[in-house]
One Martini backbone bead per residue (centre of mass of N, CA, C, O) as a GRO file, in nm:
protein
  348
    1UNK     BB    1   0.928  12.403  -1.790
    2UNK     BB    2   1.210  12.567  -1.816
    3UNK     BB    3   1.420  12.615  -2.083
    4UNK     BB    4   1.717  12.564  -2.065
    5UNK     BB    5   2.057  12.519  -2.165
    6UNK     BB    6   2.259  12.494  -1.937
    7UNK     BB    7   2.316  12.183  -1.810
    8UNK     BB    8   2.441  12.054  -1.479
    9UNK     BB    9   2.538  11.716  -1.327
   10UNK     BB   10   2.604  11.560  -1.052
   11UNK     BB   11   2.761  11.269  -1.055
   12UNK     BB   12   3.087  11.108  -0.895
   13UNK     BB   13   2.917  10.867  -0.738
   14UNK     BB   14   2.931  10.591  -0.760
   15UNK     BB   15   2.772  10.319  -0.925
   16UNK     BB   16   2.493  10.324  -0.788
   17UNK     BB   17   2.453  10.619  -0.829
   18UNK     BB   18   2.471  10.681  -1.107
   19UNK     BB   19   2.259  10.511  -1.214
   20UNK     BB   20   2.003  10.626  -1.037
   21UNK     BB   21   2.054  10.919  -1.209
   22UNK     BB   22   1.941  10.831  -1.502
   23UNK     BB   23   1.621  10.901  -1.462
   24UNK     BB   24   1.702  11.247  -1.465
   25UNK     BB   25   1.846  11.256  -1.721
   26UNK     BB   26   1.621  11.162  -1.927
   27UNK     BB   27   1.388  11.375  -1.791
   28UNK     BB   28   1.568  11.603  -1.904
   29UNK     BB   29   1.577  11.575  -2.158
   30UNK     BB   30   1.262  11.559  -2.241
   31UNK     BB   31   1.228  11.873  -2.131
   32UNK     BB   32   1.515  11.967  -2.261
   33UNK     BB   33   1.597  11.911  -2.604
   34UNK     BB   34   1.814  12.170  -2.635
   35UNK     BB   35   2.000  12.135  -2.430
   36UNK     BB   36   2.306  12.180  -2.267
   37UNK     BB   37   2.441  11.857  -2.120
   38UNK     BB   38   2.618  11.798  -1.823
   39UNK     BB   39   2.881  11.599  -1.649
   40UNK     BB   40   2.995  11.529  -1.323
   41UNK     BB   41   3.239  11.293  -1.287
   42UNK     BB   42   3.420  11.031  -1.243
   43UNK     BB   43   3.607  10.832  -1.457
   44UNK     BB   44   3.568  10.560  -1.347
   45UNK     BB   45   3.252  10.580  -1.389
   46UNK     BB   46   3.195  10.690  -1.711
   47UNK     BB   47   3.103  10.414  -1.867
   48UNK     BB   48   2.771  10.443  -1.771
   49UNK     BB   49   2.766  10.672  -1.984
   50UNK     BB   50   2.614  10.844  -2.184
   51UNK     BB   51   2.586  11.013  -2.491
   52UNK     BB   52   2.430  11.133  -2.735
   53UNK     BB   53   2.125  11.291  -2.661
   54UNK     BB   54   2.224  11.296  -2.357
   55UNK     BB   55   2.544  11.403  -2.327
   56UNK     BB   56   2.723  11.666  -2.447
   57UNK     BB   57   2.908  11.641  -2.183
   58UNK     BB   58   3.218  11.603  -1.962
   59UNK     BB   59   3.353  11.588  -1.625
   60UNK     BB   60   3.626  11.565  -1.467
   61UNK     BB   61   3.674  11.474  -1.095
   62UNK     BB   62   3.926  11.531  -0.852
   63UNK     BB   63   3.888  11.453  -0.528
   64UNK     BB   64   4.211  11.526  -0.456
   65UNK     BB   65   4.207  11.829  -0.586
   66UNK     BB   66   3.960  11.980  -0.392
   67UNK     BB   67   4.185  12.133  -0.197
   68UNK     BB   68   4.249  12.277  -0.417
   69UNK     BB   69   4.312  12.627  -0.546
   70UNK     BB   70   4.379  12.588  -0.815
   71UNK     BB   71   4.219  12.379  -0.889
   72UNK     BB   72   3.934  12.547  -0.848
   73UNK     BB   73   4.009  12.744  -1.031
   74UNK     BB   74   4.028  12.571  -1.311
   75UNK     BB   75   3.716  12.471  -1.290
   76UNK     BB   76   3.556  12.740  -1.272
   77UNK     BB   77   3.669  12.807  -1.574
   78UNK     BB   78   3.540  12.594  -1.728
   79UNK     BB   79   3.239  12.626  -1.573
   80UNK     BB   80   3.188  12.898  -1.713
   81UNK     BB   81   3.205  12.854  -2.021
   82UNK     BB   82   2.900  12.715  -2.028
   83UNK     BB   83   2.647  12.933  -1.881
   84UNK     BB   84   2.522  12.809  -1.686
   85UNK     BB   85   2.141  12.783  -1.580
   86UNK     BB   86   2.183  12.464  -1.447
   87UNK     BB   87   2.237  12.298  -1.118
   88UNK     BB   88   2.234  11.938  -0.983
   89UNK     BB   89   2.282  11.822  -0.691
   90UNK     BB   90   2.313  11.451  -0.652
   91UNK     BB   91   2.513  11.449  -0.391
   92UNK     BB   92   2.528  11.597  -0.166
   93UNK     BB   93   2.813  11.730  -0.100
   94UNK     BB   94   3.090  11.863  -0.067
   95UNK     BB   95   3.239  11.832  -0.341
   96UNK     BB   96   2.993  11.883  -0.504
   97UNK     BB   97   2.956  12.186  -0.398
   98UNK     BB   98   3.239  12.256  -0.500
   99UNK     BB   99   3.123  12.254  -0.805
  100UNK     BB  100   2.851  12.440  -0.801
  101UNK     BB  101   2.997  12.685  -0.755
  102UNK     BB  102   3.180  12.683  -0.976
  103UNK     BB  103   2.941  12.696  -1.225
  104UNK     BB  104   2.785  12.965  -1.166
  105UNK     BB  105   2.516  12.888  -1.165
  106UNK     BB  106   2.219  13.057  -1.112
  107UNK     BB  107   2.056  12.749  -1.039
  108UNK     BB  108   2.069  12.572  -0.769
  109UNK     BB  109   2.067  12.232  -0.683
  110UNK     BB  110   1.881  11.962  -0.536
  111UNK     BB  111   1.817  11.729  -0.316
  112UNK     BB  112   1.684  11.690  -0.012
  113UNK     BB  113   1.962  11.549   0.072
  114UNK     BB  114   2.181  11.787   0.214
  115UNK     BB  115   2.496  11.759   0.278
  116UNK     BB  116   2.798  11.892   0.439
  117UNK     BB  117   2.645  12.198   0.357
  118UNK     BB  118   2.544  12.190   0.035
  119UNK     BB  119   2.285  12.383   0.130
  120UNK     BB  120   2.481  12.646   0.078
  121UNK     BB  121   2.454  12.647  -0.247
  122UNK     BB  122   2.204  12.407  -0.279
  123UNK     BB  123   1.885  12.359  -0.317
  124UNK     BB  124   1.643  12.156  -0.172
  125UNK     BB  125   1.397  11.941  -0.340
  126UNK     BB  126   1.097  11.850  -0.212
  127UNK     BB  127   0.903  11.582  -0.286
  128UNK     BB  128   0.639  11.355  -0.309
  129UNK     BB  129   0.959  11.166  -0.265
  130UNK     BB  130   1.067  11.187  -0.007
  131UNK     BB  131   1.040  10.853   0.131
  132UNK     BB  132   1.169  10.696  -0.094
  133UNK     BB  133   1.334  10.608  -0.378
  134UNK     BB  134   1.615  10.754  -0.491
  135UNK     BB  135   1.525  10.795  -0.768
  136UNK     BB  136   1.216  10.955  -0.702
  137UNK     BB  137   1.406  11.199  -0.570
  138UNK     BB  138   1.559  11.309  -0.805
  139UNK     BB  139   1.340  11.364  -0.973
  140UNK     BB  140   1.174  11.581  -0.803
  141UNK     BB  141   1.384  11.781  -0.920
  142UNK     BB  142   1.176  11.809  -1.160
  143UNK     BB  143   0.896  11.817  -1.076
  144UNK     BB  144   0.957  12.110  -0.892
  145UNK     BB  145   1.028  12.242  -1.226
  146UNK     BB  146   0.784  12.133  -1.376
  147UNK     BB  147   0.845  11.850  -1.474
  148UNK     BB  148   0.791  11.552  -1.656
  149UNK     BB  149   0.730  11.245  -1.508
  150UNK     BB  150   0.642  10.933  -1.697
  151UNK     BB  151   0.920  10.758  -1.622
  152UNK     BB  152   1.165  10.461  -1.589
  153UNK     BB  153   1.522  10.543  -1.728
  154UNK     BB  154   1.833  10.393  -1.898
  155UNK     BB  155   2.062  10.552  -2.004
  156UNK     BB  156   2.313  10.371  -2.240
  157UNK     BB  157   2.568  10.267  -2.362
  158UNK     BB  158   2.723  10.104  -2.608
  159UNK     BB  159   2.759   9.743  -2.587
  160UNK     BB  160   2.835   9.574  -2.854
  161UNK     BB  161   3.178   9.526  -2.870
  162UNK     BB  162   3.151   9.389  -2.566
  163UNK     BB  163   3.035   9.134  -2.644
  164UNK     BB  164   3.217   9.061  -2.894
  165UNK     BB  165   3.460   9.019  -2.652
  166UNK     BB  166   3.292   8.840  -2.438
  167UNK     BB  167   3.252   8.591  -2.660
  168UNK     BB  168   3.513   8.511  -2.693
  169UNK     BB  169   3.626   8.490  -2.396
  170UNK     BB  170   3.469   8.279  -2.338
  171UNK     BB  171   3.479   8.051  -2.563
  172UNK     BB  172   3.822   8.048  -2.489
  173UNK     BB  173   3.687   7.890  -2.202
  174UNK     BB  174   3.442   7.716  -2.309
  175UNK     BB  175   3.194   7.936  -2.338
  176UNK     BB  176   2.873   7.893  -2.509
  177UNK     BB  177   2.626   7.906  -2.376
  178UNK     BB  178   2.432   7.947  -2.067
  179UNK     BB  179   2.448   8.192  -1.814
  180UNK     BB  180   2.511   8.312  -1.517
  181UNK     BB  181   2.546   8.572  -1.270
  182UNK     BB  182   2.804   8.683  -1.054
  183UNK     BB  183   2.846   8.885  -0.745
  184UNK     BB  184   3.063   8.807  -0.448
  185UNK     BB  185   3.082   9.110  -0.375
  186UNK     BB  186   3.133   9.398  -0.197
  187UNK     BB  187   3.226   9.725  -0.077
  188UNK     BB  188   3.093   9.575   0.199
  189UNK     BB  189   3.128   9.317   0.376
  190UNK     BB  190   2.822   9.308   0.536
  191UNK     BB  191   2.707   9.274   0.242
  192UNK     BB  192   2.809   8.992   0.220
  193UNK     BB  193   2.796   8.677   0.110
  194UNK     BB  194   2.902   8.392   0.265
  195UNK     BB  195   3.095   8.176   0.033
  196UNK     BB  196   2.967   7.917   0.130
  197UNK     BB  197   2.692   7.978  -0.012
  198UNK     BB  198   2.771   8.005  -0.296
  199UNK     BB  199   2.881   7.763  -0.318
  200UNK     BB  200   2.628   7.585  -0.256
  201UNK     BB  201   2.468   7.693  -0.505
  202UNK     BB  202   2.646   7.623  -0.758
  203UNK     BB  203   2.597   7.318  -0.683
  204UNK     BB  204   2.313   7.348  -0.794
  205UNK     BB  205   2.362   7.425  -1.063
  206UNK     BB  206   2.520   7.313  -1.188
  207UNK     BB  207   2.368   7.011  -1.144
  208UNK     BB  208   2.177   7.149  -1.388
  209UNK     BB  209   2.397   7.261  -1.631
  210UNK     BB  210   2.479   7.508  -1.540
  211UNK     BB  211   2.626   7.846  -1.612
  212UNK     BB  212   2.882   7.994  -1.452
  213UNK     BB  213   2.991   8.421  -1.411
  214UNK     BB  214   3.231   8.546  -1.206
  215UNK     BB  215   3.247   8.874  -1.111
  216UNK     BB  216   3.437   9.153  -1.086
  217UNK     BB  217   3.685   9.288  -0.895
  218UNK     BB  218   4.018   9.271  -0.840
  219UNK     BB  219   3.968   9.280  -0.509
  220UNK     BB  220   3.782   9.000  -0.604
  221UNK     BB  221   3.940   8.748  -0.662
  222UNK     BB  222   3.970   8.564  -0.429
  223UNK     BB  223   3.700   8.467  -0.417
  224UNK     BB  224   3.635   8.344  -0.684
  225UNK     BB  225   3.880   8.113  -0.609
  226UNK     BB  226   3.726   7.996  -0.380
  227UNK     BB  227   3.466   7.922  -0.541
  228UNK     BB  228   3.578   7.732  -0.760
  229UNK     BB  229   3.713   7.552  -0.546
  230UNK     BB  230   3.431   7.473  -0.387
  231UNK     BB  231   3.262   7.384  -0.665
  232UNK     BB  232   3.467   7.207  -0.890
  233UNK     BB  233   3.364   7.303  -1.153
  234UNK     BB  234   3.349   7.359  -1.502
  235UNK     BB  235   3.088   7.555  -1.494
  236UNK     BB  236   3.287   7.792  -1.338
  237UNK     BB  237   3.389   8.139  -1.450
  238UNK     BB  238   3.641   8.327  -1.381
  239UNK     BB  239   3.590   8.688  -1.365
  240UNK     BB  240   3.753   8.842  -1.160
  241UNK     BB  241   3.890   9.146  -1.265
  242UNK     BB  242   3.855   9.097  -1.613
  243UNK     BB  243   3.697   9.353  -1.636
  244UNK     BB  244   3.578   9.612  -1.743
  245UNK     BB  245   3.267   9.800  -1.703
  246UNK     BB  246   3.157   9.727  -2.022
  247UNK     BB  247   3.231   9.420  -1.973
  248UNK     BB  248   3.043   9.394  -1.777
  249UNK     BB  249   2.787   9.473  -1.895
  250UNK     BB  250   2.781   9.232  -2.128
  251UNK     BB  251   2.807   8.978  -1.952
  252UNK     BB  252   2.504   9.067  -1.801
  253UNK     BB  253   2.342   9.083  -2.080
  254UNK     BB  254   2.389   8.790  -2.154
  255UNK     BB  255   2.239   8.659  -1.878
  256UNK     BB  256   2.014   8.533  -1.757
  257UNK     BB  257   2.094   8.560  -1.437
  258UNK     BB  258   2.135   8.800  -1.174
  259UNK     BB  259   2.363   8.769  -0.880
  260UNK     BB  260   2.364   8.969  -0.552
  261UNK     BB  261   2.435   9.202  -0.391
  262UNK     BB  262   2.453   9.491  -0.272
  263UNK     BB  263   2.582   9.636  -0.564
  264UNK     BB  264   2.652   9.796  -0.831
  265UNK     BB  265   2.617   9.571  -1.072
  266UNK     BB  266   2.318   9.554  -0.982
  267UNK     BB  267   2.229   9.807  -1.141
  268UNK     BB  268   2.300   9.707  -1.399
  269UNK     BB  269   2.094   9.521  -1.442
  270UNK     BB  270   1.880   9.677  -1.419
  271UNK     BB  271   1.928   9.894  -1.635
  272UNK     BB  272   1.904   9.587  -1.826
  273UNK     BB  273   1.662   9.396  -1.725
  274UNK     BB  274   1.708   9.225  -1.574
  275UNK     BB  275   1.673   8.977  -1.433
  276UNK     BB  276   1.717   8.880  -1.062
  277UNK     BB  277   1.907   8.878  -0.747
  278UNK     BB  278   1.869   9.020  -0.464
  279UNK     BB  279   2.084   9.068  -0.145
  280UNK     BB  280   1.952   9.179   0.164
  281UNK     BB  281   2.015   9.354   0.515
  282UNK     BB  282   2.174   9.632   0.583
  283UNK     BB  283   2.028   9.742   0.322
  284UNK     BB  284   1.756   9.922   0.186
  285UNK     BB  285   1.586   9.847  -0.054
  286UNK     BB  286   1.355  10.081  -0.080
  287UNK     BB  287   1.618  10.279  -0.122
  288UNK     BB  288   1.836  10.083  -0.334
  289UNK     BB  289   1.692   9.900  -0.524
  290UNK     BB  290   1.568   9.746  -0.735
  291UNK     BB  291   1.410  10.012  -1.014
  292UNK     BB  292   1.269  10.051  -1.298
  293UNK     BB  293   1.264   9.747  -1.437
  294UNK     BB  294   1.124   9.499  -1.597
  295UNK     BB  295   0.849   9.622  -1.406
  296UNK     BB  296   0.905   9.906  -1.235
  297UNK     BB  297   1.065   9.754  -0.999
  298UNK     BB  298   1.082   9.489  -0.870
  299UNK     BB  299   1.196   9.160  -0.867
  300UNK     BB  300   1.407   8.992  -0.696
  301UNK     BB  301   1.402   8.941  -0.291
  302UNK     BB  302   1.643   8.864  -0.070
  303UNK     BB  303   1.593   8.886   0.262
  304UNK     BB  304   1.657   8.934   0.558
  305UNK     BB  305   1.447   8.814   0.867
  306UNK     BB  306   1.608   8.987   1.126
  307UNK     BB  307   1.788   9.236   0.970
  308UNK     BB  308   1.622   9.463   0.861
  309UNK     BB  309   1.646   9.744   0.674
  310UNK     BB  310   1.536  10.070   0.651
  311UNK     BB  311   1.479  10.386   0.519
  312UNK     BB  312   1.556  10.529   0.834
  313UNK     BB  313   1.757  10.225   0.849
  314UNK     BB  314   1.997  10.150   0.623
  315UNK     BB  315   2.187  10.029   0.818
  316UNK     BB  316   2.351   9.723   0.955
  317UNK     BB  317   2.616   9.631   1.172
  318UNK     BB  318   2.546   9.277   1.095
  319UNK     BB  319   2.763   9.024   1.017
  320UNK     BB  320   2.494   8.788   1.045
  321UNK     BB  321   2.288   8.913   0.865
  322UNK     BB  322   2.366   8.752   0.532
  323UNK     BB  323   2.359   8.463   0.668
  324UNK     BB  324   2.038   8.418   0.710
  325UNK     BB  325   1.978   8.382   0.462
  326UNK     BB  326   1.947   8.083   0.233
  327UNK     BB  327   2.008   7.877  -0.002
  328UNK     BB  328   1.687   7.814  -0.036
  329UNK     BB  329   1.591   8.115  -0.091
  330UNK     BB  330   1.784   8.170  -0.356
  331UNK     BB  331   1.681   7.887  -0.519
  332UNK     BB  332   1.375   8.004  -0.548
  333UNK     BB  333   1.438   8.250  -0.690
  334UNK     BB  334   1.591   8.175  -0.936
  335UNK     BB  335   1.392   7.957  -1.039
  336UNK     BB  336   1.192   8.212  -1.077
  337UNK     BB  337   1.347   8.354  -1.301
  338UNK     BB  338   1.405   8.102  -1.455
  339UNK     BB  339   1.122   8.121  -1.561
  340UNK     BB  340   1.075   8.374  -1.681
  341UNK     BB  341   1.255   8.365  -1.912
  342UNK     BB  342   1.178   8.127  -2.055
  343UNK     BB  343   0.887   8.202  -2.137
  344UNK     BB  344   0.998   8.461  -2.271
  345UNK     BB  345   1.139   8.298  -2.517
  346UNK     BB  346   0.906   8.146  -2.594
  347UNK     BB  347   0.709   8.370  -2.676
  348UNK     BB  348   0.936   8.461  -2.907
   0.00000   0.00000   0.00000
């Protein structure tokens, strides 16, 4: 692969996107290890991205001032004083477009999905996983430029302050022990699991004295509240709202076992190797499912068994999709994840 020296990065949304981003960061980190690597991300997702030795600046990009022309061009103006000579965009959409044109970069790529005009700034760049995992997807633009891709790696920030800050408030909460975690909404209402299911979940859980940490955004506090009143335990402890996003990221590290349905943190247990259940139904877990953690692909997943999207029909707009789930089925994977953890603990 070419030596490059200032590599930019786009990668400025969602969280499960930025995620899924990262062992092409990692890959292109070992191609390039004298490059200074930028990255344009929004702000508000840039908590889940490492520092130096992984990149060496961030670009903060706000997507509602893409269509000024002052803005647009003070931000060619930041990114051209950088002198990319490549930039790799991972969005392939027309924001992403507009910041990659900005970049002035020599070079510019994507991966082979390059929509909303995209691919008239930056080639996309076809490999060998061109029909795989979305994260294989990314890789391919490292492995066409000559790159070798030998691992999938998630390099993340140290949220070790993080640990001993939800470890205090969890304790203030009454909890000490080891508990799951659980997020119990999603981005789109299609992909969540009805309320009543967890709820049923959490009653099984719970009688076996774990103990159950309820997380999500702010959005979702509704949900938590719901969830708590109907499972009526003292050992389900509602964090949903309460937790910025390396909070949630230490809460989810601490855990013994996460569950959730297709959602950002979903990806953030991933990236942290957790055990996990993931709920699948109307989008598909092969291009967007946990990978590449644990075990180097999938950990467990509990898929609806009648309404299953495709990697080339990745989404199904069917309300009872993810009610198909059965509570006996996410107890079952759940059983088998706590049980391989237990083990792993005997063993170490």
């Amino acid at each position: 692969m070419k030596q490059y020296k200032n590599i930019l990065i786009i990668k400025m949304s969602s969280l499960g996107d930025v995620l899924h981003a990262l062992p092409t960061l990692y890959t292109m980190r070992q191609n390039c290890p004298h490059a200074r690597i930028v990255w344009a991300v929004h702000e508000n997702f840039s908590a889940v991205l490492p520092g130096k030795p992984y990149i060496d600046d961030l670009i903060y990009i706000d997507k509602k001032k893409l269509k000024s022309l002052s803005y647009i061009k003070d931000l060619r103006k930041r990114l051209h004083a950088y002198g990319f000579d490549l930039c790799l965009d991972l969005q392939g959409l027309a924001k992403s477009a507009i910041v990659a044109w900005c970049s002035g970069a020599k070079e510019k790529y994507g991966y082979w999905e390059m929509r909303e005009g995209s691919f008239l700034v930056s080639k996309g760049l076809a490999g060998p996983h061109k029909q795989d995992h979305v994260i294989e997807r990314y890789l391919d633009t490292v492995r066409v430029l000559g790159g070798t891709v030998d691992r999938v790696e998630f390099p993340l920030p140290s949220i070790a302050a993080e640990k001993e800050t939800m470890r205090q408030r969890f304790a203030a909460a009454g909890l000490t022990g080891p508990y799951i975690a659980v997020v119990p909404g999603a981005r789109w209402d299609v992909k969540e699991w009805p309320l009543a299911q967890w709820s049923e979940f959490l009653r099984r859980v719970t009688a076996t004295g774990m103990a159950a940490v309820l997380l999500g955004s702010p959005a979702e506090a509704g949900k938590g509240r719901t969830i708590c009143d109907s499972v009526g335990s003292p050992l389900v402890y509602d964090f949903t709202g309460q937790t910025n996003l390396r909070e949630l990221m230490a809460a989810i590290a601490m855990s013994q076992v996460y569950l959730s349905a297709d959602t950002g943190p979903l990806h953030i247990a991933n990236a942290l190797k957790k055990e996990l259940v993931a709920l699948f139904g109307p989008t598909s877990p092969d291009r967007t499912g946990p990978y590449g953690g644990k075990d180097g692909s999938y950990i467990h997943l509990v898929i609806s068994p009648t309404s299953q999207a495709t990697p080339e029909h990745p989404l199904i707009d069917d309300p009872a999709c993810m009610a198909q789930i059965t509570t006996d089925k996410v107890w079952q994977a759940y059983e088998t994840a706590l049980r391989r953890v237990t083990d792993d603990q005997s063993a170490s």
